[in-house]
N, C-alpha and C positions, 0 to 999 in steps of 0.2 A: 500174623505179625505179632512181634513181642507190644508190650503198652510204649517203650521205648521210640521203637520203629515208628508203631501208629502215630505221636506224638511226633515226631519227623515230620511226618506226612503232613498232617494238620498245618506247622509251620510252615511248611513249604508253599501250601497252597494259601496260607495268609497273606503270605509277604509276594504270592506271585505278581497281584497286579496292585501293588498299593498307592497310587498317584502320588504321596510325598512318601517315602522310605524311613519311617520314625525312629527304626532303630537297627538301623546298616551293622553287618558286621564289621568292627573295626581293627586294624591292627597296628603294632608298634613299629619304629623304622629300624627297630635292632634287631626284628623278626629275620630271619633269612630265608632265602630263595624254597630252600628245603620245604620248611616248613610252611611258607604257603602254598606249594605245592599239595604238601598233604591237605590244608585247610578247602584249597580248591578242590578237590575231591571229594572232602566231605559236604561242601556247600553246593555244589555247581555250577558257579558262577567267577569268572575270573577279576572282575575288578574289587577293591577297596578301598575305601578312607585310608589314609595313616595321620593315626593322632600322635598326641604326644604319649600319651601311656596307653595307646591303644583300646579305648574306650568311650562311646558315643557323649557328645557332651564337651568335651575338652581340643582345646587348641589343632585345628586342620593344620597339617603338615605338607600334603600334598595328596595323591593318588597315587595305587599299584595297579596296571591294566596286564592282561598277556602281553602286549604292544611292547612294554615295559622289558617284559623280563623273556623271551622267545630268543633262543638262541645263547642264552645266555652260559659259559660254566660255572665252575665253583658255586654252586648252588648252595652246598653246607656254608662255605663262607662270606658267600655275598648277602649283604644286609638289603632289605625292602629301601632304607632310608638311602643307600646307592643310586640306586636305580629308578625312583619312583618319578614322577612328575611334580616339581615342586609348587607349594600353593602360588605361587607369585607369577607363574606359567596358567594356570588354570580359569578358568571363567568360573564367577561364582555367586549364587544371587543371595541376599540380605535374606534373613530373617524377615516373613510374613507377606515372603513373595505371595502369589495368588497365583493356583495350580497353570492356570492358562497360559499365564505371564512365564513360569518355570517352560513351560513346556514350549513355547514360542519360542526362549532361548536355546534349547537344546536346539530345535529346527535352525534356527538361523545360523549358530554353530557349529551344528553339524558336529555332537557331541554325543558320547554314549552314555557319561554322566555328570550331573549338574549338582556338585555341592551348595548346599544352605545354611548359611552360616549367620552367628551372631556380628555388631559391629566390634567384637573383640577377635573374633576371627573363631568362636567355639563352633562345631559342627553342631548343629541341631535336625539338618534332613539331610537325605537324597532322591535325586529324581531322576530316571535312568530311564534313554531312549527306548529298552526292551517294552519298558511298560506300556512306553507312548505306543508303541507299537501293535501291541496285544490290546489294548484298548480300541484302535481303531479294527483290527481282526474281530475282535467280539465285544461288538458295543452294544447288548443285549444281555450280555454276561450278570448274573445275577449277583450285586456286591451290598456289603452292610454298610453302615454309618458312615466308615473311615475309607470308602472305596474300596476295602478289602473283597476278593472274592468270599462267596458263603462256602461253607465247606463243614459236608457229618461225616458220621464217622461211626462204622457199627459194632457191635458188642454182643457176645454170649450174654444168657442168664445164667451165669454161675455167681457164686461170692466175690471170687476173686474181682470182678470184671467192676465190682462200684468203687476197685482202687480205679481202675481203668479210664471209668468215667470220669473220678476226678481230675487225673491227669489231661483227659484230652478236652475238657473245662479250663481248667488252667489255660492250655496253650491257646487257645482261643477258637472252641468248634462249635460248630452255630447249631447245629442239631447232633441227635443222638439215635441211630437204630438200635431198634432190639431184635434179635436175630433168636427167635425161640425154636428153631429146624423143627417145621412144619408144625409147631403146636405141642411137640411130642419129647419133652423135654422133661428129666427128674426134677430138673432144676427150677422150674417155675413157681 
């Protein structure tokens, strides 16, 4: 894998089970159809916040689900903010909800996800019924501080590979392999 890639992965597997969702991808309501098409492809996942300038922190606007936008044309020119679920439609818990209390709501609602919000209406979490989900499938799952899944990530002895490290430091990996092929390495 490129450092690129690996770094991918690493996030992916952070954000997989995170009990509150600290930093959702967010987007804008003048995004269009198009382009979160591409965005879902590169994420995997088809729901988002839409803020106001499309970034965590600022004023919830509503939600975009597939639900939303399936079947839909004019893709190029249909905007997110058309189509999306508006926040006044949505169920949504305060700021310093208690994970249990979040995740109660989603059950009783019977919702895929639960925005968190300040009493200004700023997004500060998400809690999405996927998680609640895969928590109860592996409640054994080995997770860090922030409920995050742990996740390493291995590495050549070459030079190159301690840009590598730093990278996949950065994104948040909890251990580090060194992969010396069998002991037998120039590089060591």
């Amino acid at each position: 894998l490129t450092v690129d890639a690996q770094v991918r992965e690493v996030m992916q597997v952070k954000k997989f089970k995170n009990g509150f969702i600290m930093d959702p991808i967010c987007v804008k309501p003048t995004m269009s159809l198009l382009e979160l098409d591409e965005l879902r492809q590169k994420c995997g996942f088809m729901g988002f916040p839409v803020t106001e300038d499309g970034k965590m922190g600022s004023k919830l606007l509503g939600l975009v689900t597939q639900r939303d936008t399936d079947f839909l044309d004019n893709r190029a020119s249909t905007q997110v903010g058309a189509v999306m679920e508006k926040v006044g439609d949505l169920v949504l818990a305060e700021e310093g909800v208690e994970l249990a209390a979040a995740n109660q709501i989603i059950r009783d609602k019977k919702l895929g996800k639960l925005p968190v919000v300040t009493k200004g209406g700023r997004l500060v979490a998400l809690v999405a019924r996927t998680d609640l989900n895969k928590q109860a499938d592996f409640p054994l799952a080995t997770k860090d501080k922030n409920g995050s899944l742990r996740v390493a990530a291995a590495i050549g002895t070459r030079p190159a590979d301690r840009d590598r490290v730093r990278a996949l430091v950065a994104a948040g990996v909890d251990a580090i392999i060194v992969d010396s092929s069998q002991g037998d390495s120039t590089f060591q």
